[in-house]
C-alpha positions as CSV (number, residue, x, y, z in Angstrom):
1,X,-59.9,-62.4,-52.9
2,X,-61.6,-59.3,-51.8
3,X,-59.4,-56.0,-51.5
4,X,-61.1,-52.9,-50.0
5,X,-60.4,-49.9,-52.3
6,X,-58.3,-47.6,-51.0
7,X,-60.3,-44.9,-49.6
8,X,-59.1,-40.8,-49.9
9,X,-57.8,-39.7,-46.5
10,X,-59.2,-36.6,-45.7
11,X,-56.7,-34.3,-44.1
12,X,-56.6,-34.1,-40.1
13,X,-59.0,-30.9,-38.9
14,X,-58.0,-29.0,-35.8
15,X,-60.6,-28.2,-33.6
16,X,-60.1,-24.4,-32.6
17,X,-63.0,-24.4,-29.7
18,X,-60.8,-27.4,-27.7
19,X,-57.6,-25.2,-28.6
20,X,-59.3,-22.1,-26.8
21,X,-60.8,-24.2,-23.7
22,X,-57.4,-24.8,-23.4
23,X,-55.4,-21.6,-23.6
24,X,-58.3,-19.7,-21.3
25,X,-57.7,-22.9,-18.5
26,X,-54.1,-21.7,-18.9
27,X,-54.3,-18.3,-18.6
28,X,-56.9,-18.5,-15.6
29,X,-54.2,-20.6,-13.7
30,X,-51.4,-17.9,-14.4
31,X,-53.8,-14.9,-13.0
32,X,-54.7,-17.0,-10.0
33,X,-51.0,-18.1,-9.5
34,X,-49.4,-15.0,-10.0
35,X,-48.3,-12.6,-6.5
36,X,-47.8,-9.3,-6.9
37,X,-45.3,-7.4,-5.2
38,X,-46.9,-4.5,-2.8
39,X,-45.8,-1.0,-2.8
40,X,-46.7,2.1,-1.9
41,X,-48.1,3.9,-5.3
42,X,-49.4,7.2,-3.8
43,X,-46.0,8.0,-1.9
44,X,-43.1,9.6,-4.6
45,X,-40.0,9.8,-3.0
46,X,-36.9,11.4,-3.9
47,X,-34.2,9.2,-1.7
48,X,-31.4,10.9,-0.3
49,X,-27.8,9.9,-2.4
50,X,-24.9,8.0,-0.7
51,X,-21.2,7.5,-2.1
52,X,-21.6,4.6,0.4
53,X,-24.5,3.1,-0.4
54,X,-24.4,-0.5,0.0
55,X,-27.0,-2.9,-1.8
56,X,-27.9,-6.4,-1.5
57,X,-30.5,-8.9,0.2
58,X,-30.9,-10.1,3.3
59,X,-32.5,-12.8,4.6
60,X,-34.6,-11.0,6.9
61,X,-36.3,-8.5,5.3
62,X,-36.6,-5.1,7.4
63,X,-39.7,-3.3,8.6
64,X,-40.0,-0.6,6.3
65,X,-40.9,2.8,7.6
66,X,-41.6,5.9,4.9
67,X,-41.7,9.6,5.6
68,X,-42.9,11.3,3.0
69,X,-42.2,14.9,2.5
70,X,-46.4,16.0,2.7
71,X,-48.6,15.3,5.0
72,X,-49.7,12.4,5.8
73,X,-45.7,11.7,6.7
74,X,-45.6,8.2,8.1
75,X,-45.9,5.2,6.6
76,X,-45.6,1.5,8.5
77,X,-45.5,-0.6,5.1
78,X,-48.2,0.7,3.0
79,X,-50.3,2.3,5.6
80,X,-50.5,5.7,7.3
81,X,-50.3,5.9,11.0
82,X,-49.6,8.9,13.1
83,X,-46.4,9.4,14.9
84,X,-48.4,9.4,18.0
85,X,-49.5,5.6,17.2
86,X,-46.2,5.0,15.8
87,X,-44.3,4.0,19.3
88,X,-47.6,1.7,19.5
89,X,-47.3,-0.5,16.5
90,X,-43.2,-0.3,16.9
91,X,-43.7,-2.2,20.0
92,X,-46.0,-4.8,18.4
93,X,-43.8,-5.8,16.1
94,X,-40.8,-5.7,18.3
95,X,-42.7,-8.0,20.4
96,X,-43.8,-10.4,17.7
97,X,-39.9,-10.6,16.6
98,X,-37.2,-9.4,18.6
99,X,-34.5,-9.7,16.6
100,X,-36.4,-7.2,14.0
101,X,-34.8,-4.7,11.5
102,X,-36.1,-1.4,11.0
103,X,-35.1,0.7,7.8
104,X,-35.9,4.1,7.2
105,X,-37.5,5.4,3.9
106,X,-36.9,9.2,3.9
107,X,-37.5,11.5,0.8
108,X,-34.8,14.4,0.7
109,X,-37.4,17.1,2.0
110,X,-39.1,15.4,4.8
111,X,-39.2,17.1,7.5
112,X,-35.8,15.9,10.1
113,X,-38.7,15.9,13.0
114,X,-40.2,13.2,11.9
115,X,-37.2,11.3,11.5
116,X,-36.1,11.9,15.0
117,X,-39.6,10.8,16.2
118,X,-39.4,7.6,14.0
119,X,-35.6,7.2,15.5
120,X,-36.8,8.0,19.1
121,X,-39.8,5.4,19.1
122,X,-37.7,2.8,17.7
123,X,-34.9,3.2,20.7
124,X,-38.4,3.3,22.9
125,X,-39.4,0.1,21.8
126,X,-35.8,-1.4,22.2
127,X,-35.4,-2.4,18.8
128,X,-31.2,-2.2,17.7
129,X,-30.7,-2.5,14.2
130,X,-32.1,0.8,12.6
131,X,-30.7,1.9,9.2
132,X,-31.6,4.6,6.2
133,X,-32.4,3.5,3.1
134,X,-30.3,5.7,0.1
135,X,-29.7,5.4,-3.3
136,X,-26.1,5.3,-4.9
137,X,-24.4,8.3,-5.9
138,X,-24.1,7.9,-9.5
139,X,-22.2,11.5,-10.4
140,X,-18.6,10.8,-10.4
């Protein structure tokens, strides 16, 4: 009878190239995959306090409108527009969806003007639910 002689194992060698194809593949597929959530970063707003703020999500999200408290004031979303063009693009998007919420983004020194003139172009383009956005009053 022939037995083979036992042969010394060598110990099992990880291949650290395969191991960093992998990893970059994964972190490729989390930068492509990932959304980021859009704000205005050049607008710094002080909002206005409310003892009767109320929080909470909807299910359809408002426009958003900001007035900043220097010049350029308005904001649709994350671009400028003048409050001449304002009326304009509030009857777009009141045609596109008219069931559409419009909230106000105010900083505590903009000028009350231009909220009237956001307030007035938003009853000329019919639209019903208008609200102010404020942050809770947290000093009692």
């Amino acid at each position: 009878m022939n037995f083979s002689r036992k042969r010394k194992r060598q110990a099992p060698a990880v291949i650290i190239i395969a191991l960093i194809d992998v990893l970059m593949v994964v972190l490729i597929f989390l930068v492509v995959t990932t959304t980021f959530k859009q704000q205005v970063p050049s607008v710094k707003l002080a909002l206005p306090e409310s003892s009767q703020a109320k929080g909470g999500a909807t299910e359809d999200p408002p426009l958003i409108i900001t007035i900043a408290n220097q010049a350029p004031h308005l904001y649709i979303g994350n671009r400028s527009v003048t409050s001449s063009r304002l009326q304009d693009e509030l009857m777009a998007a009141a045609r596109g969806n008219p069931t559409m919420k419009l909230a106000i983004r105010a900083d505590k020194q903009a000028p009350i003007g231009e909220v009237v003139s956001v307030m007035d172009a938003a009853k000329a383009a019919r639209i019903k639910n208008v609200s102010l956005l404020t942050k809770e009053d947290n000093s009692k």
